[in-house]
BAMITOR-154202 format. One record per residue (C-alpha): x, y, z; chain. Coordinates in steps of 0.1 Angstrom, whole numbers. Layout:
# BAMITOR-154202
> X,Y,Z,A
...
This chain:
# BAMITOR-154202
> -282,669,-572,A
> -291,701,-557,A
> -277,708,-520,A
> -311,693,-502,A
> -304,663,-518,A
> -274,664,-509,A
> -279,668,-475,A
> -307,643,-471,A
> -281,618,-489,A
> -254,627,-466,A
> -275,620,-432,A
> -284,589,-447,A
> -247,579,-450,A
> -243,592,-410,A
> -273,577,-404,A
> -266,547,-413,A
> -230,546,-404,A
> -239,555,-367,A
> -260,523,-370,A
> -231,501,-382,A
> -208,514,-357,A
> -236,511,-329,A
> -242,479,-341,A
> -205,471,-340,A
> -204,479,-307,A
> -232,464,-296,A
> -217,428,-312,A
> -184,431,-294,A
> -203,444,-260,A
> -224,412,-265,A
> -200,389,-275,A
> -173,400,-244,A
> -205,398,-220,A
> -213,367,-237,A
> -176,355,-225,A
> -174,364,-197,A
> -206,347,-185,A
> -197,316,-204,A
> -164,314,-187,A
> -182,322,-153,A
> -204,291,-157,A
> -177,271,-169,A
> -157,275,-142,A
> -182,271,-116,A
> -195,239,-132,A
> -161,224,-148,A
> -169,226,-182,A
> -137,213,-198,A
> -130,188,-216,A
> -98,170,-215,A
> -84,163,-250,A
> -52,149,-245,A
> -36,113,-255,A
> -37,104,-222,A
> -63,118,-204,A
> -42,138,-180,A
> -62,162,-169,A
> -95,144,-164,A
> -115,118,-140,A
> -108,84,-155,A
> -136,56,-155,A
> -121,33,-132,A
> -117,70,-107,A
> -156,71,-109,A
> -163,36,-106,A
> -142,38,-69,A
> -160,73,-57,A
> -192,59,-71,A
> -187,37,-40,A
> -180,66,-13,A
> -213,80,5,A
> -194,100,29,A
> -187,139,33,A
> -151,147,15,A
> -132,180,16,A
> -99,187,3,A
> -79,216,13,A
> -56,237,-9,A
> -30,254,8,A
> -24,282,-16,A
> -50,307,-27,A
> -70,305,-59,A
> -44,326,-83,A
> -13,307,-71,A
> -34,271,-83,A
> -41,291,-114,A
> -6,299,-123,A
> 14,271,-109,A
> 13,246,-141,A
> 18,214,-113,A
> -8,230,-86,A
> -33,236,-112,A
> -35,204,-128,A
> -43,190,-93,A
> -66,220,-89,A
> -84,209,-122,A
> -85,176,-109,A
> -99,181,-83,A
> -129,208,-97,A
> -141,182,-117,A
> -144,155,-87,A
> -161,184,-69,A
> -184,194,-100,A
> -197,156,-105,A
> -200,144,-65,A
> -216,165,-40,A
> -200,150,-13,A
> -166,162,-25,A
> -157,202,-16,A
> -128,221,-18,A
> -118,248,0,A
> -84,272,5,A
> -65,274,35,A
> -30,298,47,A
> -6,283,68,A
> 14,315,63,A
> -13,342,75,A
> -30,314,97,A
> -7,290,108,A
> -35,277,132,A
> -60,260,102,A
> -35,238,96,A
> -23,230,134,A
> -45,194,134,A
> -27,182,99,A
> 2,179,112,A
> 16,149,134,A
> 45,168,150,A
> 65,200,149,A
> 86,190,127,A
> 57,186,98,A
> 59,212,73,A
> 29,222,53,A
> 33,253,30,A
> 15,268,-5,A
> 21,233,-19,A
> 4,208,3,A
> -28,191,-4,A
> -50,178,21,A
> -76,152,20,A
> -102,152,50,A
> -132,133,59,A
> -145,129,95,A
> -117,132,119,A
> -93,110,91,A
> -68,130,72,A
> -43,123,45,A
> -16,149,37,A
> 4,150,3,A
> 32,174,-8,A
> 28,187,-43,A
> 55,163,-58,A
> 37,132,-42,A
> 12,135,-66,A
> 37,130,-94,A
> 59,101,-106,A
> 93,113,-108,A
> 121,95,-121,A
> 149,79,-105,A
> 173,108,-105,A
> 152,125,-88,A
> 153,158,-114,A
> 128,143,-139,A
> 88,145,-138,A
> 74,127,-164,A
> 37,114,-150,A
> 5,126,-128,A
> -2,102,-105,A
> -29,127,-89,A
> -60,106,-94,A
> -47,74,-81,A
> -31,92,-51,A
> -60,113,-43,A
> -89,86,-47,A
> -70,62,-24,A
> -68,89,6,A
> -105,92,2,A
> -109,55,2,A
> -86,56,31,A
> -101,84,49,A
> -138,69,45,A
> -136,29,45,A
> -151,15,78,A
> -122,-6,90,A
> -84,-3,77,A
> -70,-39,78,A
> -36,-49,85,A
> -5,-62,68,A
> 21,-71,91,A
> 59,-72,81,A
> 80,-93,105,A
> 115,-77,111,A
> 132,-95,135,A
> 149,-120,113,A
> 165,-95,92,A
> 146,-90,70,A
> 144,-62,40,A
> 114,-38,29,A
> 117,-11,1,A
> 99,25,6,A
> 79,18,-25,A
> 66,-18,-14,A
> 57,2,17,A
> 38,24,-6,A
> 23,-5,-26,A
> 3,-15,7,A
> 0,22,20,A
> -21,30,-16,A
> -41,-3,-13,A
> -59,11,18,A
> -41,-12,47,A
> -25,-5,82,A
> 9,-12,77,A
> 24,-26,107,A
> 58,-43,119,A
> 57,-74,141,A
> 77,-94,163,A
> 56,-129,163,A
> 80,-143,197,A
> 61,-116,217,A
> 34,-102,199,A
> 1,-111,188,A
> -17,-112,153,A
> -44,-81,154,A
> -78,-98,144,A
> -81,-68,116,A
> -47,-85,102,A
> -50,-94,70,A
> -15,-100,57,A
> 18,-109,69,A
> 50,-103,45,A
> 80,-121,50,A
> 107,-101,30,A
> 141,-119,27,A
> 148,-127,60,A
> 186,-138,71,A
> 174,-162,103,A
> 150,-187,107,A
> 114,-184,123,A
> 108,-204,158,A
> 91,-235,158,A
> 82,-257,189,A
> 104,-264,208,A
> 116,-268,246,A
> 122,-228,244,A
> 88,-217,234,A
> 70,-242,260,A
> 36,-230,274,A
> 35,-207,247,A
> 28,-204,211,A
> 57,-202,184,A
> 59,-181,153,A
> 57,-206,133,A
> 23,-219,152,A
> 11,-181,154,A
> 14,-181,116,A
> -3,-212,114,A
> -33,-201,132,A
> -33,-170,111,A
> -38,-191,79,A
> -62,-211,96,A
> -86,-181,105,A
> -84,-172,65,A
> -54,-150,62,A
> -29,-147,39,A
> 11,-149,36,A
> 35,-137,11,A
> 74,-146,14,A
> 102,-135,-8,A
> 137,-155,-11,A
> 165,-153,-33,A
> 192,-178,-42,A
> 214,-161,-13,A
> 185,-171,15,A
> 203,-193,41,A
> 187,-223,50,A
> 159,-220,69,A
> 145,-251,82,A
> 112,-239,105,A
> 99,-221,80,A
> 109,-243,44,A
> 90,-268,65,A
> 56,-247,72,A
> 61,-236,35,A
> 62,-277,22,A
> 28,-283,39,A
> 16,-258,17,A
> 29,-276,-13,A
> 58,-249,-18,A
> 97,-252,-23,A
> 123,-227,-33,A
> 150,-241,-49,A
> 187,-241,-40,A
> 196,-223,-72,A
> 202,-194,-92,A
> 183,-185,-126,A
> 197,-171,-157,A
> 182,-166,-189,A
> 202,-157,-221,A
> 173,-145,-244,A
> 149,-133,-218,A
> 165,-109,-198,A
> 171,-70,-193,A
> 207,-69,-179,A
> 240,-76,-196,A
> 248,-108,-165,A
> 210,-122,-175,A
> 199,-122,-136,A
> 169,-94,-142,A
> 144,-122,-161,A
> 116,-109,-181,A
> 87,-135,-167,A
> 61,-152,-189,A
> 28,-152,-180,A
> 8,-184,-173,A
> -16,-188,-197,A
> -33,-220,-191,A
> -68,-221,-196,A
> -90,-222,-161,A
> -56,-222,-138,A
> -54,-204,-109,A
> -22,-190,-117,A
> -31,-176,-154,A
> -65,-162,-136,A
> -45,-138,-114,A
> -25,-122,-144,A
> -53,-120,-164,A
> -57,-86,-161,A
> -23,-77,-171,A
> -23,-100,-201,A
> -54,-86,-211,A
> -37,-58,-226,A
> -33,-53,-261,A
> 12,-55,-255,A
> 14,-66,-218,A
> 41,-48,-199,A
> 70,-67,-183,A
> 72,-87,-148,A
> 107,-83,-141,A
> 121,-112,-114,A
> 159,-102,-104,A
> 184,-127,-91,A
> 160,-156,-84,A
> 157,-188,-73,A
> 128,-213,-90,A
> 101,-226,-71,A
> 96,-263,-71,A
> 53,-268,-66,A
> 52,-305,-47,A
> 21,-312,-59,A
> -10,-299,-78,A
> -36,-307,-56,A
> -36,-324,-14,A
> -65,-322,3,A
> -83,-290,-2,A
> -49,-271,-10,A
> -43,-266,-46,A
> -9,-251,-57,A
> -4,-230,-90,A
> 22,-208,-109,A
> 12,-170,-119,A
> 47,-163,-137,A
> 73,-185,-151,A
> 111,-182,-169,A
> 111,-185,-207,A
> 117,-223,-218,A
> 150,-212,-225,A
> 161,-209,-188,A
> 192,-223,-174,A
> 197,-236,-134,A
> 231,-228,-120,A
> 237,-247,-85,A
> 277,-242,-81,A
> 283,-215,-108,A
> 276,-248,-130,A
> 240,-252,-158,A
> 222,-280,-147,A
> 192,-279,-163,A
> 176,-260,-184,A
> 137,-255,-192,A
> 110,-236,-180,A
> 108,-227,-139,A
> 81,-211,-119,A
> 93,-178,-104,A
> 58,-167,-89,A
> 37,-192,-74,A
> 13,-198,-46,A
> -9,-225,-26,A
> -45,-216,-18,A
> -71,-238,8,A
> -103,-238,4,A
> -129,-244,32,A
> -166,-242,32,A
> -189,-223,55,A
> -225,-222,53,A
> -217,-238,16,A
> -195,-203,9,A
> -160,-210,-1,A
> -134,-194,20,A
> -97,-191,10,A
> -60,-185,25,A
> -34,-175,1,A
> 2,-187,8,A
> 23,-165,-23,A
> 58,-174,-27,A
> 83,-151,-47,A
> 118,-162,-58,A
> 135,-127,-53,A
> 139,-102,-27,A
> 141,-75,-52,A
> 107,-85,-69,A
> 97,-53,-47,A
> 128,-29,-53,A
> 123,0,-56,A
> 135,-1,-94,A
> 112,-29,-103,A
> 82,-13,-86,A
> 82,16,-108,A
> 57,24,-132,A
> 86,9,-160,A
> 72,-28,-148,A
> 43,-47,-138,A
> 60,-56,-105,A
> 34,-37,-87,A
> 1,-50,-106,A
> 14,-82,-96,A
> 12,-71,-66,A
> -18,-55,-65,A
> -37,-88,-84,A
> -26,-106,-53,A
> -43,-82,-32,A
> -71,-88,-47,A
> -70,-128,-48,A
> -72,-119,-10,A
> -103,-99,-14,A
> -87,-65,-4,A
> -75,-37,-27,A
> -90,-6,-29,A
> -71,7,-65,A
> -78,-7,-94,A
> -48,-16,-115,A
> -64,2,-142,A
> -62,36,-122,A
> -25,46,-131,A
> -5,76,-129,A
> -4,94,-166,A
> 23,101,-188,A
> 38,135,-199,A
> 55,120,-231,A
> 24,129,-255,A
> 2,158,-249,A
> -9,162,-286,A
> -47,161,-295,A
> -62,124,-291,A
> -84,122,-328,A
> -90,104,-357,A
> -82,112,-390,A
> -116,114,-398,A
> -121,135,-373,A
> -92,160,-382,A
> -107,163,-419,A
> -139,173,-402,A
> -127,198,-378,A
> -109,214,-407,A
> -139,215,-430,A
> -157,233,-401,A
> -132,259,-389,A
> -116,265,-425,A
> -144,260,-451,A
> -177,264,-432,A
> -175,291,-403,A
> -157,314,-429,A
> -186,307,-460,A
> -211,317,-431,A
> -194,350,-421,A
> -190,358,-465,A
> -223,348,-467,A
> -233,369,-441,A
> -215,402,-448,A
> -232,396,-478,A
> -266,398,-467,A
> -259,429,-448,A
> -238,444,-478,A
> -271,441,-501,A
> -296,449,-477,A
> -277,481,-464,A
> -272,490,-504,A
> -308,491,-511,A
> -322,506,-477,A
């Protein structure tokens, strides 16, 4: 080969290694460009998908299904710029949350406020002085109604108070958009002047289900017309009836009365420590209702070493009221537990009187003992939630007041209305008997314990296939291509 031929040989080689190594360039230049715009658009439009057990990052069915129903204008203020969402693991999941509400409902924006450099955008949030908003609140906003949440609020955290082990964001965030946005907020009153006891998290029960949550003292004040509760939680001293003392006047007991009668709806908690309390075991008997004089225990179906905390059975009958209101709960595939602490059974005086009809939601295991004097005196099955509904027709519509009766004051502790139990969907299903809950029982807080990849086995074997077999034999297949074509060029 003389030294022409050498030369034109070698300029073929630069030649076409200049090509390879513009064309290498070129590929990463496109591929980075590529990137970067993908990652533009899929932040701007959400693009993630959310494939963990539990779906803990993502907008769950039952969310949709509630902001499906919310027409109005919704913006929800961070209160920490863009990078500190992005790099706070808690802050961003809300963040994500909250993208993708925004990226599927054009009524939902978000914005970023600074209390810090502008301490005045967050003046109207706050309901006195002593309010603190920082880099970790979230606000809800629609119209002049306003919900505020500290970071940790949108998180279940365990009782000792050092443990986070569930996002509760969704439920937390939809219900202060409900809130914010529902034409009228009714009202569940709590009498308190008969020493009576509320827990914080049966306050939050009725807080999340969109009501008013007011205190009332029924000698001197009146029943709101937006009422559509009144809760009476283990009180110590009996309710006035008529008498010589409440002459020209109406009673609490009448007051109540009328309440029912103009379709609302009553809930009362006793326990085998309730004094007797003649005015208002009286109203309750007209009802058809009767808590018994008695303490429960059961051997084999309880959580605590003393058998107090029973684990209640579900009523099952077919077409009864009672199994229709925990049907939701026994729907699922291994039904969580109803736990009903220190309580007294419920004796139902009759099935049906007039157009009141009496039932029983949740009962004691046939194994069930009655104590009256530290002593068994029966044993057997006992109800240990019940309730009484009346049914009156207008215009040929039924219409109906609820009158619920629960046999412990610590149905609503704070330790059985955690997300351990079912204490709260009870709860809830009641609420809804009444015609008023605004969160599902099937939106729930979600669970740290498994964040591995949520696929079939099947599916695993395919996803293998692809990334180990498939993408590689294109890229041989490929280079080889090039390798041939470049050889004879």
């Amino acid at each position: 080969m003389n030294r022409n031929q050498k030369a034109l040989e070698m300029g073929k080689k630069v030649k076409h290694g200049s090509i390879s190594i513009l064309l290498t360039v070129v590929v990463i230049a496109a591929v980075v460009i590529a990137n970067v715009i993908f990652s533009a658009f899929a932040y701007k439009n959400n693009w993630y998908v959310d494939l963990t057990a539990e779906g803990i990052y993502g907008l769950t069915d039952a969310g949709r299904e509630m902001l499906d129903d919310i027409e109005a204008d919704i913006q929800i203020h961070f209160c920490a710029p863009y990078d500190e969402l992005e790099s706070n693991t808690a802050q961003k999941m809300v963040f994500e949350l909250v993208k993708e509400m925004a990226s599927e409902y054009d009524n939902i924006t978000y914005d970023y406020l600074d209390p810090v450099k502008n301490p005045t955008s967050v003046i109207k949030y706050k309901n006195s002085a002593a309010d603190s908003i920082n880099s970790q609140t979230v606000i809800v906003e629609s119209g002049s109604e306003f919900r505020v949440f500290a970071l940790e609020a949108l998180f279940v955290i365990d009782t000792d108070n050092t443990t986070v082990w569930a996002f509760n964001g969704e439920k937390k965030l939809i219900t202060a958009m409900v809130q914010c946005t529902q034409a009228e907020t009714p009202i569940a009153y709590f009498t308190y002047t008969h020493g009576e006891s509320i827990s914080t998290s049966m306050q939050e029960l009725f807080y999340d289900a969109g009501y008013e949550l007011r205190t009332i003292d029924l000698t001197t004040e009146e029943i709101h017309e937006d009422a559509r509760l009144i809760v009476i939680s283990n009180p110590l001293y009996d309710f006035e009836g008529i008498s010589e003392a409440t002459a020209g006047r109406k009673s609490e007991i009448e007051k109540i009365d009328d309440f029912l009668d103009g379709f609302g709806n009553l809930m009362v908690f006793m326990d085998p420590d309730t004094a007797e309390l003649p005015e208002l075991e009286e109203f309750l008997v007209e009802w058809g209702i009767e808590f018994d004089d008695s303490v429960l225990k059961d051997p084999s179906n309880s959580i605590d070493t003393n058998h107090y905390a029973l684990s209640g059975q579900y009523s099952l009958e077919e077409n009864s009221l009672g199994a229709s209101l925990v049907s939701d709960i026994v729907s699922v595939g291994t039904a969580p537990k109803t736990i009903v602490n220190y309580a007294s059974p419920i004796n139902l005086l009759w099935d049906y009187n007039n157009n009141r009809q009496t039932s029983t939601a949740i009962y004691t295991s046939d194994k069930a003992q009655k104590y009256v004097d530290g002593k068994v005196v029966e044993e057997g099955q006992f109800p240990l939630v019940a309730f009484s509904r009346e049914t009156r027709y207008i215009d040929n519509t039924p219409h109906y007041s609820y009158v619920f009766a629960i046999g412990s004051k610590y149905f609503t502790a704070d330790t059985f209305l955690s997300p351990t139990y079912a204490n709260s969907d009870i709860i809830y299903t009641m609420m809804r008997a009444m015609g008023k809950v605004q969160v599902p029982i099937d939106l729930k807080f979600k669970v740290f314990e498994d964040e591995s990849l949520d696929i079939l086995e099947s599916e695993a074997g395919a996803w293998t296939w692809t990334l180990a077999i498939a993408i590689p034999a294109c890229v041989f297949i490929a280079g080889i291509i090039i390798w041939i074509r470049r050889k004879h060029a």
